[in-house]
C-alpha positions as CSV (number, residue, x, y, z in Angstrom):
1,X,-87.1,35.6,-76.3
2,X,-84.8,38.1,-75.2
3,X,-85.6,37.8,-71.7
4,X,-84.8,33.9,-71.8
5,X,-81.5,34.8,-73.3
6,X,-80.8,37.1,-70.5
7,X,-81.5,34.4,-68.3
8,X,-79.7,32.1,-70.3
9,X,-76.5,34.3,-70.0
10,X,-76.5,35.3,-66.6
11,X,-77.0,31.1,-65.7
12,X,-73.7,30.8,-68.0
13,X,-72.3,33.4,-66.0
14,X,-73.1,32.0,-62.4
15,X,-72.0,28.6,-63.6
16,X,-68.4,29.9,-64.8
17,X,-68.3,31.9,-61.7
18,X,-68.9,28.9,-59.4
19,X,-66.5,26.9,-61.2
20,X,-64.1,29.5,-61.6
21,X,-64.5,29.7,-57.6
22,X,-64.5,26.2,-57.3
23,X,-61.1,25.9,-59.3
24,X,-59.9,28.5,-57.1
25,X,-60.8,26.5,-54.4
26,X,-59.3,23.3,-55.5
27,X,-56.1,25.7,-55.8
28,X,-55.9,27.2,-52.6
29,X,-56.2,23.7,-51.2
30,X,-53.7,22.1,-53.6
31,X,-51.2,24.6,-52.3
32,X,-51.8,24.4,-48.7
33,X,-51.5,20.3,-49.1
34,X,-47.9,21.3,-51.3
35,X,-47.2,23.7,-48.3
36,X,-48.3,21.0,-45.8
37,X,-46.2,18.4,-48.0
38,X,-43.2,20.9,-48.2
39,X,-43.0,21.5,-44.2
40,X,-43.7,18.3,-43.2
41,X,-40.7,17.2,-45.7
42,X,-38.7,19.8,-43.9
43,X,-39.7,18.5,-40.3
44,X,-39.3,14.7,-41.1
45,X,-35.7,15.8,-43.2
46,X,-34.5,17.7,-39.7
47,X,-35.9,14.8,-37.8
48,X,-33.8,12.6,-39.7
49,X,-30.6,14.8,-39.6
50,X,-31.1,15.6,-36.0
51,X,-31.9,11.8,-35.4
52,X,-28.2,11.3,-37.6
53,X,-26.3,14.1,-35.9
54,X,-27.6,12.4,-32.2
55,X,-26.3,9.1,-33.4
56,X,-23.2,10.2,-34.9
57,X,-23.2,12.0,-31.6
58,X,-23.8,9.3,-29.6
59,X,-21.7,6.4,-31.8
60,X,-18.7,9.4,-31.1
61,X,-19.0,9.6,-27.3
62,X,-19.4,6.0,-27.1
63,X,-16.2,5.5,-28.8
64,X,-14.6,8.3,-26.6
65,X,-15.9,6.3,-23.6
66,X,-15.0,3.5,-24.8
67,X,-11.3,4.6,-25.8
68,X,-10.8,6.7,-22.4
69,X,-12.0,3.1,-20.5
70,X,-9.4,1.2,-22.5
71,X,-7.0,4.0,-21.6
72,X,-7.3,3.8,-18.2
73,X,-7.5,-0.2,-18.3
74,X,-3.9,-0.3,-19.4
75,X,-2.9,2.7,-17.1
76,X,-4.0,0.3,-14.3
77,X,-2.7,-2.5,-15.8
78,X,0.4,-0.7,-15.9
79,X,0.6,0.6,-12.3
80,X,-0.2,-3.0,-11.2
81,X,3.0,-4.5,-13.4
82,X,5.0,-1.5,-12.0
83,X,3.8,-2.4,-8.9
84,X,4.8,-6.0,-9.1
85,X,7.9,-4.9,-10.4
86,X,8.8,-3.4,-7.6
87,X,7.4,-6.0,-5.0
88,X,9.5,-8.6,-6.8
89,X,12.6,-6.5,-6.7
90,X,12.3,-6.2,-3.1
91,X,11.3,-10.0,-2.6
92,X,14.9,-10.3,-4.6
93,X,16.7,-8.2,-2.7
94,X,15.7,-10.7,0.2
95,X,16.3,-13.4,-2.0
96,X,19.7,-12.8,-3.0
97,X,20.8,-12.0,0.5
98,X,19.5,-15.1,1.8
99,X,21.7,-16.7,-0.8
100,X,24.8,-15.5,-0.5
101,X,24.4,-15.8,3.2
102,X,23.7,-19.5,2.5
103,X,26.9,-19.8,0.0
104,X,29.0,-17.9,2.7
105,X,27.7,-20.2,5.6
106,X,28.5,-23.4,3.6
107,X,32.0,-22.4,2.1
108,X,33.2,-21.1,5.6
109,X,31.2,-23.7,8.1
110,X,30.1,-20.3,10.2
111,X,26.9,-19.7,11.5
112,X,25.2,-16.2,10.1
113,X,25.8,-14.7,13.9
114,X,29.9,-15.4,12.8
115,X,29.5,-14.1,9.8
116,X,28.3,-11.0,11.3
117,X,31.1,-10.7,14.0
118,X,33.4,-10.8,11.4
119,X,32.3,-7.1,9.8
120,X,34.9,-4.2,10.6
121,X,33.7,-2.2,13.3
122,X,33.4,1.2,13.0
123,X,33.9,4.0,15.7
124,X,30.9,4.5,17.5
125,X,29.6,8.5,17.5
126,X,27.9,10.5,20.4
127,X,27.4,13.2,18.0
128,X,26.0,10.9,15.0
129,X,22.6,12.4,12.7
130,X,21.8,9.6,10.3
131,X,18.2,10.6,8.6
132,X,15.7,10.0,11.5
133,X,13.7,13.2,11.1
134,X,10.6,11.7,12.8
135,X,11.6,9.1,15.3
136,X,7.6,8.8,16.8
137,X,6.6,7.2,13.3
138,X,5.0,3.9,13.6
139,X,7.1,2.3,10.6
140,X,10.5,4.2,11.5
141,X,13.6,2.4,10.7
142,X,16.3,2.4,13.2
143,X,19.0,0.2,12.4
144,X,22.8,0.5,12.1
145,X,23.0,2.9,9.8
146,X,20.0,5.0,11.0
147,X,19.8,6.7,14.5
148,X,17.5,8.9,16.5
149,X,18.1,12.5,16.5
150,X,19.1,13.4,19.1
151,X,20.6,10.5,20.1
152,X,18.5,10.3,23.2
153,X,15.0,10.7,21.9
154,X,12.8,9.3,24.3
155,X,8.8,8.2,23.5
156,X,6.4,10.5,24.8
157,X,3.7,8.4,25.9
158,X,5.4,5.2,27.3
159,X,2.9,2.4,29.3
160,X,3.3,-0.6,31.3
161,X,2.9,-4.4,29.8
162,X,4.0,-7.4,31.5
163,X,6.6,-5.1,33.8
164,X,8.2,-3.5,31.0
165,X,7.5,-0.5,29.1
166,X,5.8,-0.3,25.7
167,X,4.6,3.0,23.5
168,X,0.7,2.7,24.1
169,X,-0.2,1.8,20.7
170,X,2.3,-1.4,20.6
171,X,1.1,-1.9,24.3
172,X,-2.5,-1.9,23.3
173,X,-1.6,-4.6,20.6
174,X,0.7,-6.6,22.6
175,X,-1.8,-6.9,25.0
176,X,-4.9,-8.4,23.0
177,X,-2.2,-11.0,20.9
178,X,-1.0,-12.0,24.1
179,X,-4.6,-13.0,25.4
180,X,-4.9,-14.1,22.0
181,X,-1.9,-16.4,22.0
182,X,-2.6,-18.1,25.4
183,X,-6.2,-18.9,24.6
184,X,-4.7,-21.0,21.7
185,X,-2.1,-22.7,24.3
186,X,0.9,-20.8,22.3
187,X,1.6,-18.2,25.2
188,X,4.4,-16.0,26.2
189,X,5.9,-13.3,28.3
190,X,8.1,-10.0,27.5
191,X,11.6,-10.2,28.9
192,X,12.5,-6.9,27.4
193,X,10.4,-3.3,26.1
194,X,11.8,0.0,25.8
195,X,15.2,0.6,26.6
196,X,16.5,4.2,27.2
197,X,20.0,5.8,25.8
198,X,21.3,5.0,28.9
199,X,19.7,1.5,29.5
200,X,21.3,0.7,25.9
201,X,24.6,2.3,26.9
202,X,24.9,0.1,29.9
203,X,23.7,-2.7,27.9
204,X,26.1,-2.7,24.8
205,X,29.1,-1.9,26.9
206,X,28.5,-4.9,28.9
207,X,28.5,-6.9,25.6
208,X,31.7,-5.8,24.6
209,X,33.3,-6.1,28.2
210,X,31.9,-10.2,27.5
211,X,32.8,-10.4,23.8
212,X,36.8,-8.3,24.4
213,X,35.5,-6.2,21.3
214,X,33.2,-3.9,19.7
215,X,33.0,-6.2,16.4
216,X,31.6,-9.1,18.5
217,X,29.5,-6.6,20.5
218,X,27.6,-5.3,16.9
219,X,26.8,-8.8,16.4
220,X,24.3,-9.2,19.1
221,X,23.4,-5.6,20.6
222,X,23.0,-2.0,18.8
223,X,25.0,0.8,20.0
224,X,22.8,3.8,22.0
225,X,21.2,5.4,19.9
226,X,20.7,2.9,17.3
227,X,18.6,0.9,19.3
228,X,15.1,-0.3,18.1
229,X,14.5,-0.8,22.1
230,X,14.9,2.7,22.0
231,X,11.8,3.3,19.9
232,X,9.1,1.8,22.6
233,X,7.7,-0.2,19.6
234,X,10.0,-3.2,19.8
235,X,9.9,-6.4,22.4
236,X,11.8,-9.4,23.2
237,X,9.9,-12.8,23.6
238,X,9.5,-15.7,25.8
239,X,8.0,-18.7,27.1
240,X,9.2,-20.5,29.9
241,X,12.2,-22.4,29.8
242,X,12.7,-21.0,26.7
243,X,14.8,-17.8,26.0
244,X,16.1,-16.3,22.7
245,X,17.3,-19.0,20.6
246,X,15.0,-21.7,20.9
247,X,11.9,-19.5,21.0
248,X,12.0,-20.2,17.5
249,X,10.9,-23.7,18.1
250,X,8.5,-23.3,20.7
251,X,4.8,-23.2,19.8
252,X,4.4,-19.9,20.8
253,X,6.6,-18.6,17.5
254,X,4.9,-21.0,15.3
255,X,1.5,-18.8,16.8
256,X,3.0,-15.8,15.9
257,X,4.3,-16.4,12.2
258,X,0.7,-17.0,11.4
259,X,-1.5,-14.6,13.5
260,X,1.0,-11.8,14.4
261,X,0.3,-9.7,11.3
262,X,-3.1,-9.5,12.3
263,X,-2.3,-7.3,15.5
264,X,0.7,-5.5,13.6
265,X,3.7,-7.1,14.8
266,X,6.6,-8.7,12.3
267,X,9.4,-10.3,13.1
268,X,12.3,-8.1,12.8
269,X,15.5,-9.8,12.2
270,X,14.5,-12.8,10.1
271,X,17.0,-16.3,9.1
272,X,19.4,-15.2,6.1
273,X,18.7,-11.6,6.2
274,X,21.7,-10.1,8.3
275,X,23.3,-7.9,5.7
276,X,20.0,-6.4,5.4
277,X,19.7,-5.7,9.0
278,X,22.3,-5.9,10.2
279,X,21.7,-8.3,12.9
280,X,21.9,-12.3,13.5
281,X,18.3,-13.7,13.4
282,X,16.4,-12.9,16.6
283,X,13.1,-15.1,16.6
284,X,12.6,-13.8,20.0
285,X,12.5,-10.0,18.8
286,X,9.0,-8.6,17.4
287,X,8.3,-5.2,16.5
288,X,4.9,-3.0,16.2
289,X,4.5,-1.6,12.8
290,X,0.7,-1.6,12.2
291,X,-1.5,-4.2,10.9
292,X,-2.0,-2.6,7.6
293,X,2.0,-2.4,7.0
294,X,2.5,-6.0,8.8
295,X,-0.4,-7.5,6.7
296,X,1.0,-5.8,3.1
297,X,4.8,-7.3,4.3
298,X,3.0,-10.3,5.0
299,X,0.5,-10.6,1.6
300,X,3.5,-9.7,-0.4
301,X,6.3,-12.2,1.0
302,X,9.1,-9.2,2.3
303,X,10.3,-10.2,5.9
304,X,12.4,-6.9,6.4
305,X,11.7,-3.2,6.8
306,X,14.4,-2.4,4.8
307,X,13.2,-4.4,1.8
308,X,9.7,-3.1,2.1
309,X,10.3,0.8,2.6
310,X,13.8,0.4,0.4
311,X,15.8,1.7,3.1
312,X,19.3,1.1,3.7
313,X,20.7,-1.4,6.3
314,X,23.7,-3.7,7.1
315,X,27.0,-2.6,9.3
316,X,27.4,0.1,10.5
């Protein structure tokens, strides 16, 4: 009897071990699964902040980007009003001239070259510096109140076109609009290139021996020194039969007010625009500037140099 309650007992004993160990067990695994639970919790709540802190990131650079690009839309919509602000004042500049050139012409019953011999004359210099620092530019201005320094600058790299003398760029161009021009039947000839100080000097004071004044003589011919000839970029036009005046009827002028641009030529001294240049409009006279300048003047309606680079012009 005793022995079977020995037995008894230590069965009683193994059983309340194993389920003591089995409760244990249970435990240990109910705490790794809260563990488990806990860090998982903790992964999918970073996941979700980092997820929100890269979307508030993201929503924030995309509004940055999308603020800086509305930014610089009006900055360039900006420079282009300023920018047709400024074209337009020049076109009016052009405008206005034409206009009161126009008013004056119809209240006197004067052509614009009378008009122009009426301006005061002015003493010419020999010892005159009026702003041209850099006389070999492409797009320099020489008008009557702008002259080479020195007076005598000469081009230094002066060619032969059509028996008169060219700077090699403007030669080059002449050249290839010429061919140009009499492939489409609308050809001409050069009666006039680069003049010298001294060719100019001979030349303006045979104009006021002819005209009995200097007044008349700044009408039609620049003193030396203020000579566009002088610059080896300008050239007078013809076609036969046909010289100054009435080149501007010929078919050869209607060629070059449409293709001229394209080899980076302009005319210089438009209709209506004396007290710009100074001059009486000379359709014979065009003048190498570059095809991107001539196009631009051309795209954005300015006829003059003046206008375009707001440079002063007129008498002298």
């Amino acid at each position: 009897m005793t022995y079977f309650l020995l037995q008894y007992t230590h069965m009683r004993k193994s059983i309340a071990t194993r389920q003591a160990q089995a409760h244990y067990n249970v435990m240990r695994v109910r705490v790794r699964h809260q563990r488990i639970a806990m860090w998982l919790g903790v992964v999918l709540l970073a996941s979700a902040c980092g997820l929100f802190l890269s979307y508030t990131n993201w929503s924030a650079t995309n509004q940055i980007n999308q603020s800086n690009k509305s930014i610089a839309q009006s900055q360039q919509q900006a420079k282009q009003y300023i920018a047709l602000a400024k074209i337009n004042a020049k076109k009016k500049v052009e405008s206005d001239a034409k206009a009161q050139t126009a008013a004056q012409m119809a209240a006197t019953g004067k052509s614009e070259a009378d008009l122009i011999a009426a301006w005061p004359a002015a003493p010419a210099s020999t010892t005159a510096s009026c702003g041209v620092s850099d006389p070999s530019s492409l797009t320099v201005i020489i008008n009557k109140k702008h002259c080479f320094t020195p007076l005598n600058w000469t081009p230094p790299d002066l060619t032969t076109i059509d028996g008169h003398q060219m700077r090699n760029i403007a030669a080059t161009h002449m050249t290839a609009m010429m061919q140009a021009a009499a492939t489409a039947n609308a050809g001409f000839s050069i009666t006039s290139g680069y003049r010298s100080y001294q060719d100019q000097l001979v030349v303006y004071n045979e104009w006021v021996r002819i005209n009995g004044s200097t007044a008349l003589a700044d009408s039609v011919s620049a003193r030396p020194g203020y000579s566009e000839h002088q610059t080896g970029l300008a050239a007078d036009l013809e076609t036969p039969g046909c010289v100054l005046e009435c080149f501007g009827k010929t078919p050869a002028y209607a060629w070059l007010a449409q293709h001229a641009a394209d080899y980076g030529f302009i005319r210089r001294y438009p209709d209506g625009l004396s007290s710009i240049t100074g001059y009486a409009p000379e359709p014979w006279r065009w003048r190498y500037v570059g095809a991107t300048v001539a196009k631009d003047m051309k795209a954005k309606g300015i006829q003059t140099l003046e206008a375009y680079y707001g440079v002063s012009g007129g008498n002298y």
